[in-house]
N, C-alpha and C positions, 0 to 999 in steps of 0.2 A: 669700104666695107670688106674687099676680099682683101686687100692688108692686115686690116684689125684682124681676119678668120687665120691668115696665115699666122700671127705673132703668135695667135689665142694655140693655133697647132704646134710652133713651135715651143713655146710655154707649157703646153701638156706632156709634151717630147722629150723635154728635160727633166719634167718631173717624174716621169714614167721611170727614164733613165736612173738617174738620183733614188729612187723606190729600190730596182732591181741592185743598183749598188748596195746598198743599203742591207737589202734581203741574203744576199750572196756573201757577205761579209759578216755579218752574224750566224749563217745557217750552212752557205755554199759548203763547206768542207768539213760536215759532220756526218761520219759514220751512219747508213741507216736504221734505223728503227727494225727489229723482223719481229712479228705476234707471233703468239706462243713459243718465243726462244727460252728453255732452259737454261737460266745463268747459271744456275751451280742445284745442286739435290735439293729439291722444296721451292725455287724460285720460279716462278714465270713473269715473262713479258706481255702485259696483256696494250696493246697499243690503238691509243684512244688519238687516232688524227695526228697529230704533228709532237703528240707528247705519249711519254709512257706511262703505264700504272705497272708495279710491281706484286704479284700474290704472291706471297710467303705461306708455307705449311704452316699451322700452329696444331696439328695432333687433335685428333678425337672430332674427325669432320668438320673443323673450323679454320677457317684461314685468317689474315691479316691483310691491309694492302699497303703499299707505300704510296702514297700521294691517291687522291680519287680523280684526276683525268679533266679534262676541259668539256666535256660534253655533261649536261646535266641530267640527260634522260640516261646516262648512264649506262648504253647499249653496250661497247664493249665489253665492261667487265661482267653487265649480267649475263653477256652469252658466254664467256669467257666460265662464269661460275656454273652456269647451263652445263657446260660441256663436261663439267665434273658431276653433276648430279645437285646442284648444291643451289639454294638461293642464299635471298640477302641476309637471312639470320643465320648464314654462315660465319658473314665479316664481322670477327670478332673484335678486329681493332684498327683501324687508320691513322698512321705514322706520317703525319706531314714536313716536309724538307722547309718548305714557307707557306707563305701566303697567298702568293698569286692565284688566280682566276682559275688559272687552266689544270692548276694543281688539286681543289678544291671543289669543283664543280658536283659531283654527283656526294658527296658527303652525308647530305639529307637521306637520301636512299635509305641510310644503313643505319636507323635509329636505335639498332639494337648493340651497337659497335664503340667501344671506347675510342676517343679522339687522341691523339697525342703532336701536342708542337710546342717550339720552345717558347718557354714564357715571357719572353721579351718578342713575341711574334701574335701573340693569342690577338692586337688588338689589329693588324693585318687581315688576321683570317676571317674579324668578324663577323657576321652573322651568315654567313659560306658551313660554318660547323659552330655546335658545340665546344670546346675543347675541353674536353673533361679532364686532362692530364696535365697541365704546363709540367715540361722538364727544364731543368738544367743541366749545364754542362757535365758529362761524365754517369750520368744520370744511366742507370740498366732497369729494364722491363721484360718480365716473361707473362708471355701469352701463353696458356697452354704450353706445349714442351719446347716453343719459340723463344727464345734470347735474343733481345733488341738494347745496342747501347746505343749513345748518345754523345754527339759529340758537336761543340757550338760551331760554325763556319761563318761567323760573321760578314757582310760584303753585298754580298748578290742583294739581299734584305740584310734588315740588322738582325733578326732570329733565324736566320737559315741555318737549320740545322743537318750533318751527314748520321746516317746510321749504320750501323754494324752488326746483320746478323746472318747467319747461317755461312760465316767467311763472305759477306757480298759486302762491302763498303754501296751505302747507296746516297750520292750526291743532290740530287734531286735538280737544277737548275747554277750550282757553283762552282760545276764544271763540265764538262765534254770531251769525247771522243772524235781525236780527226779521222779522215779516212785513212790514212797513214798510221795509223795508231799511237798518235801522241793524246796525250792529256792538255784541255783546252781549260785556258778558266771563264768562268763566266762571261756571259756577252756582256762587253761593255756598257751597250747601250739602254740594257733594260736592268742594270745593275746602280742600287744604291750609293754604293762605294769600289771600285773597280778597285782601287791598290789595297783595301781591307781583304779584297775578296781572296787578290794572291797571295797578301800573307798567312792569310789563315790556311790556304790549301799549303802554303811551307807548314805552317805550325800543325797542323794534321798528319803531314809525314813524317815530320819531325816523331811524333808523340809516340807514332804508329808503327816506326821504324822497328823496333826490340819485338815487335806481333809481327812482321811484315810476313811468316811462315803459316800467319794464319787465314792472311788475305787472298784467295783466291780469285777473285773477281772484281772490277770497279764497274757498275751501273749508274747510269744517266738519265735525265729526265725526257732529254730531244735528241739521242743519239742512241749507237748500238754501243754496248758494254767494249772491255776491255779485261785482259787475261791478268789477273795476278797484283802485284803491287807494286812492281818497278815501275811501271807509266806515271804511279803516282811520285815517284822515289826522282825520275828523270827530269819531272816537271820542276820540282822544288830546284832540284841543282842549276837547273836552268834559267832561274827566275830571281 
């Protein structure tokens, strides 16, 4: 019996092991998260647990978000809109990068809120949101005095979409910030298509290179931002 207990210990030991590898290799060397960071004029971090949500200004006491957060009661963002004066029939519209869970979760909250993801994602997000909008690639949205474009990142998911407004490239989950400040692509391991995923962030810089004076900032889904567009410009050449 105390053989079988030791095997049974050393079989939890490795697994335990094999977990933290596992966690530390997807996560270990991602820039952190900080709430309420100001990305750029109109942008906040509002940071729901191990992921971010984005508020964007859209003018005339309404905001936008990027992604709604992995928590369903939605506590972050509603103190986060508390702190402005503002409830839920503020968010005027929800820009999702994909699908996933953690991206998605408080969605319901904000029934007064246009949904927006890409249309080859809508069947992803299932019943998580509405999606009142499918976009396509190239695809522009103004909220109020907000401009949000659209751009396709296939990989991570097949409709993972980056957007672009207020100068913020926002990634959502198809890429990352190290602590070092490079540009990470998608965790392999919770990704669809990992070589989809890196040529699409080439074919984004690519595209995005002749704007590059417009990009101020790249934002992330589980990571803290990055300054400007060369990280993204450094990534491609590298890759």
């Amino acid at each position: 019996m105390k053989r079988v207990l030791k095997w049974v210990g050393v079989v939890v030991l490795l697994l335990l092991v094999a977990a933290g590898t596992v966690w530390y290799t997807a996560f270990g060397d991602n820039s952190p998260i900080v709430d309420g960071q100001q990305v750029a004029p109109g942008v906040t971090v509002v940071k729901d647990g191990f992921v971010s949500v984005f508020m964007l200004d859209a003018g005339s006491g309404k905001v936008a978000l990027v992604d709604a957060g992995n928590d369903k009661s939605g506590t972050a963002i509603l103190l986060a809109l508390a702190r402005r004066g503002l409830t839920t029939g503020a968010v005027a519209a929800i820009f999702l990068t994909h699908g996933h869970g953690d991206h998605t979760a408080a969605c319901k909250l904000f029934p007064e809120a246009q949904v927006f993801a890409m249309d080859n994602e809508v069947a992803l997000v299932g019943d998580a949101a509405k999606v009142t909008h499918p976009l396509k690639d190239g695809e522009a949205t103004d909220i109020g005095d907000l401009h949000v474009e659209t751009f396709a990142v296939p990989g991570h998911t097949a409709g993972s979409a980056v957007y672009l407004a207020r100068g913020v490239l926002f990634f959502g989950d198809s890429a990352g910030a190290s602590k070092s400040g490079v540009v990470m692509r998608a965790v392999r391991l919770f990704s669809k298509d990992p070589d989809q995923n890196v040529a699409s962030l080439k074919a984004l810089a690519a595209r995005l290179q002749p704007r590059s004076a417009e990009i101020k900032e790249l934002a992330f889904a589980h990571t803290g931002p990055l300054p400007g567009f060369q990280p993204l410009a450094s990534f491609a050449s590298s890759h």
